[in-house]
C-alpha positions as CSV (number, residue, x, y, z in Angstrom):
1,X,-14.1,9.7,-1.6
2,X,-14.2,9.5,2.4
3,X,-11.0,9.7,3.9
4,X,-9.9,8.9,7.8
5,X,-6.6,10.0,8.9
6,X,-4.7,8.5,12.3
7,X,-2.2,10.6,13.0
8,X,-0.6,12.0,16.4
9,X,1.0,14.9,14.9
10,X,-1.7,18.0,14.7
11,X,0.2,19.9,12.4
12,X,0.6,16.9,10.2
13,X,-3.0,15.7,10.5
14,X,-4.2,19.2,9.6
15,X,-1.5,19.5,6.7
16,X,-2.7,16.0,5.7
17,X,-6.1,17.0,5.6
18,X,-6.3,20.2,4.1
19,X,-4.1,18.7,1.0
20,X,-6.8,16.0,0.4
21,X,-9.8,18.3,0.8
22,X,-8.1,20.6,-1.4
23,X,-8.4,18.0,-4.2
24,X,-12.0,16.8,-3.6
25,X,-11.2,14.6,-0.5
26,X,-14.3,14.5,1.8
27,X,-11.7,13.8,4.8
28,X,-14.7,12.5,7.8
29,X,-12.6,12.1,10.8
30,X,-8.7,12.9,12.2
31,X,-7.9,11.0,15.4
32,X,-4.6,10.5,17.0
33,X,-4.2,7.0,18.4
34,X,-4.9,3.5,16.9
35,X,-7.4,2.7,19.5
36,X,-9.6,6.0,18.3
37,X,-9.2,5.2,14.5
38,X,-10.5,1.8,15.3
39,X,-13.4,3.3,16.9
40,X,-14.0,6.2,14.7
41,X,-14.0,3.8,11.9
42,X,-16.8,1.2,13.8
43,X,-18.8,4.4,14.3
44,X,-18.5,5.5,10.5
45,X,-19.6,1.5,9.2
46,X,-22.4,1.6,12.3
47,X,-23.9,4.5,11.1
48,X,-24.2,3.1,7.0
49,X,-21.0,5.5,5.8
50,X,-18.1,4.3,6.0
51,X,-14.9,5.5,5.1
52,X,-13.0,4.4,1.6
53,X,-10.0,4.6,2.7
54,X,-7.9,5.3,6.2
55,X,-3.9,7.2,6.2
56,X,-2.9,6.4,9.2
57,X,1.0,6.6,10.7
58,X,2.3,3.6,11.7
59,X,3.6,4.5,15.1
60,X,1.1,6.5,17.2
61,X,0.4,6.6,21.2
62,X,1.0,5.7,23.4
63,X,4.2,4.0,23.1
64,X,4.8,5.3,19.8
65,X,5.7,1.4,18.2
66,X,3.3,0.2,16.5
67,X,0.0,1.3,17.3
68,X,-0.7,2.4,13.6
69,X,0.2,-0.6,11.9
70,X,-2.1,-3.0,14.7
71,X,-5.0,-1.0,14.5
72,X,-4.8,-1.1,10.2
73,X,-4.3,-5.0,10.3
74,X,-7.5,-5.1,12.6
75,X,-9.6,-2.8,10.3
76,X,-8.6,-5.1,7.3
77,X,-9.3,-7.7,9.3
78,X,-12.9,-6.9,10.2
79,X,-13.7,-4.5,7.1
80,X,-12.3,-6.3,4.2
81,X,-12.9,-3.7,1.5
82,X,-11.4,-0.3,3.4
83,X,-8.5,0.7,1.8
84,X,-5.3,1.2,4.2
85,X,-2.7,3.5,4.0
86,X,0.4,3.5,5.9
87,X,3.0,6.5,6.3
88,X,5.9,5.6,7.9
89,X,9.0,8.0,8.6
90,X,11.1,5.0,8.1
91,X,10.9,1.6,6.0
92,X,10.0,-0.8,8.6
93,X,10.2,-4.7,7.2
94,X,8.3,-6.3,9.9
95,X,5.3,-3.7,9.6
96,X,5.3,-3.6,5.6
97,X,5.3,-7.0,5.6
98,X,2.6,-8.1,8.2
99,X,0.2,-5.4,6.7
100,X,1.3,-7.1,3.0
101,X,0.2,-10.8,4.6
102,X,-3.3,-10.5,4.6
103,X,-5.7,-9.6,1.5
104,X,-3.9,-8.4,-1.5
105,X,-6.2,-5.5,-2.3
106,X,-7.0,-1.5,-1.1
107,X,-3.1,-1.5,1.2
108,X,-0.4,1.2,1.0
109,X,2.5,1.5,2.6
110,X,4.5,5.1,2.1
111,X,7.3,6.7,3.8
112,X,6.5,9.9,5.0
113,X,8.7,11.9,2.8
114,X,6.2,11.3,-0.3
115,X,3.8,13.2,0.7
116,X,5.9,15.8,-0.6
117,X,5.1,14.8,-3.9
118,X,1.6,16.1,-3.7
119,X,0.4,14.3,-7.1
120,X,2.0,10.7,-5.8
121,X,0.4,11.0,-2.7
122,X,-2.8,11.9,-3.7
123,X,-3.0,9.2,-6.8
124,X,-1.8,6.4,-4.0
125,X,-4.9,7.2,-1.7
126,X,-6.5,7.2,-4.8
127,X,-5.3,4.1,-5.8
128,X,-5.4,2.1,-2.6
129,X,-9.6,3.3,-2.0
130,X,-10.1,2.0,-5.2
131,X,-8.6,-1.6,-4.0
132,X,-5.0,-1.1,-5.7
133,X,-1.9,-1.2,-3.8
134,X,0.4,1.7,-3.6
135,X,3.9,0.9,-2.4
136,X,7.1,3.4,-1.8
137,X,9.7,2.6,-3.6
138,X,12.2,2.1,-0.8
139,X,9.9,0.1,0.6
140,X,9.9,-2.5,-2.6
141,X,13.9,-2.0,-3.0
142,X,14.8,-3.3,0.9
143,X,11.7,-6.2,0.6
144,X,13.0,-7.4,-2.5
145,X,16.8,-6.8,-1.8
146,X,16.0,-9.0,1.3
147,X,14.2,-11.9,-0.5
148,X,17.1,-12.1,-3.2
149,X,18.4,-14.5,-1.5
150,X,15.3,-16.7,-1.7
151,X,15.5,-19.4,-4.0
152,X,12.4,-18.4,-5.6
153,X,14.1,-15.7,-7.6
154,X,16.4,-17.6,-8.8
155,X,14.3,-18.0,-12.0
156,X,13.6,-14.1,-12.7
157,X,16.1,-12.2,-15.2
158,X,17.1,-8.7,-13.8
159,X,14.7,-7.0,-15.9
160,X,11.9,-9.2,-14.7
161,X,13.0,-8.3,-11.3
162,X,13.0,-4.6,-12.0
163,X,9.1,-5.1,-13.6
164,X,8.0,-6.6,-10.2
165,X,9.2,-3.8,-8.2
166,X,7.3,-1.1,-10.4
167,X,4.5,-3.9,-10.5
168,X,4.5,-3.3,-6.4
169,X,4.6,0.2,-6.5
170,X,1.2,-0.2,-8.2
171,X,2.2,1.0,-11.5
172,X,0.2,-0.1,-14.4
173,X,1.7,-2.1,-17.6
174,X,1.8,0.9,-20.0
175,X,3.5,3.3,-16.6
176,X,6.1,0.4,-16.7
177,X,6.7,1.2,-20.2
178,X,7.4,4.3,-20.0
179,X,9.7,4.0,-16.8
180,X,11.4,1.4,-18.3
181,X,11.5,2.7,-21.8
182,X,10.3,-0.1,-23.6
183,X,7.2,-1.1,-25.6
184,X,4.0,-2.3,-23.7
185,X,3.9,-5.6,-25.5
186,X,7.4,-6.3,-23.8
187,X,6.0,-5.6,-20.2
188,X,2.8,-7.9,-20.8
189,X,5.9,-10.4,-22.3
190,X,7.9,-9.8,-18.8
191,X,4.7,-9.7,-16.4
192,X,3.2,-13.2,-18.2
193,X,7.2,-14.7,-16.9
194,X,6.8,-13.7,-13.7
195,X,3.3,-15.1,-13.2
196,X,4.8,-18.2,-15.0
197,X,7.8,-18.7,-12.9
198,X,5.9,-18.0,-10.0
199,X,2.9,-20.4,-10.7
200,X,0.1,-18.1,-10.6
201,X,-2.4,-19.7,-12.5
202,X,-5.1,-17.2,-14.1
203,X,-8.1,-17.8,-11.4
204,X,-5.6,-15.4,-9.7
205,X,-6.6,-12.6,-11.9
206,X,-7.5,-10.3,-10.3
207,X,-4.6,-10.2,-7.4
208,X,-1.4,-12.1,-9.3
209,X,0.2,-8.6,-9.3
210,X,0.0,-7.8,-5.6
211,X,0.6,-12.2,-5.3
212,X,3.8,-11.6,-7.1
213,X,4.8,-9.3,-4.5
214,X,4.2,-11.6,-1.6
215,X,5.3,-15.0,-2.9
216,X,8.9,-13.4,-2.3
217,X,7.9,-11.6,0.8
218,X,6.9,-15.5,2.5
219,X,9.2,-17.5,0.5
């Protein structure tokens, strides 16, 4: 797996890298600015390898806003199946949700403090490369706490509620069942609901789970 990480921090670029190459990470480039990952990235697709999957930080030079979170929108934008992976030190709605608003497959968005927990961190790039989503927890808690309000959810038990957020932290049906301590027919039960009460039909297959997610975000 080919890795690119944006990052302004050299400790934390080199930290980040050699904890991915540890596990079998082949990690191409480390740059330190949006414009350069955008770059570095053309360069890697130009030359016929490009990159699964970019970790970039959301704010980078050189006004340290939101550098990191432009230049990952752009790279979806132009190379729809590279997998992006935000760290952010905080959980930033606006960002989270304009990198959420585009296609529903290969995005992360982490706060820093996971990477911590090596094994998370490493199955989310994992996850994300592979065209899954991989969302911190906080993140799902303030999206959704801010969405309650929405009418939409005004169909969705609590329980239902608590499926979608592990849904958006890119858990799978039977990690749901464990979390939750219930059987796995009773998650396919509560995912089926939500897909219902949200009316996504099955053509939307292959992306209802992340869809879930965003009907609340833009409702």
């Amino acid at each position: 797996m080919r890795v690119v990480i944006a990052e302004d921090s050299v400790l934390l670029r080199e930290g980040l890298t050699r904890l991915l190459t540890d596990r079998g990470y082949e990690v191409v480039a480390g740059v330190g600015d949006g414009e350069a990952l955008v770059r570095t990235v053309a360069e890697l697709a130009d030359a016929g390898a490009p990159p699964d999957v970019v970790v970039a930080d959301v704010r980078m030079p050189p006004t340290h806003t939101d550098e990191g979170v432009r230049a990952a929108v752009k790279l979806r934008e132009t190379y729809g199946d590279l997998g992006v992976l935000v760290l952010s030190q905080y959980v930033e709605e606006q960002y989270a949700t304009e990198l959420l608003a585009g296609s529903s497959r290969g995005v992360g968005y982490l706060l820093k403090d996971r990477v911590a927990e090596v094994r998370e961190f490493v199955d989310a790039v994992a996850r994300v490369a592979e065209g899954g989503t991989a969302l911190d927890p906080e993140v799902v808690a303030q999206l959704l706490g801010r969405s309650r309000k929405q009418d939409v959810l005004a169909g969705l038990t609590p329980r239902e509620r608590e499926v979608l957020g592990l849904m958006a932290e890119g858990r799978t049906n039977s990690a749901i069942a464990k979390q939750l301590v219930v059987s796995h027919g009773a998650v396919e039960k509560h995912v089926s609901n939500i897909f219902l009460k949200l009316g996504l039909s099955q053509s939307d297959a292959d992306h209802r789970r992340v869809l879930a997610v965003l009907t609340y975000l833009n409702s």
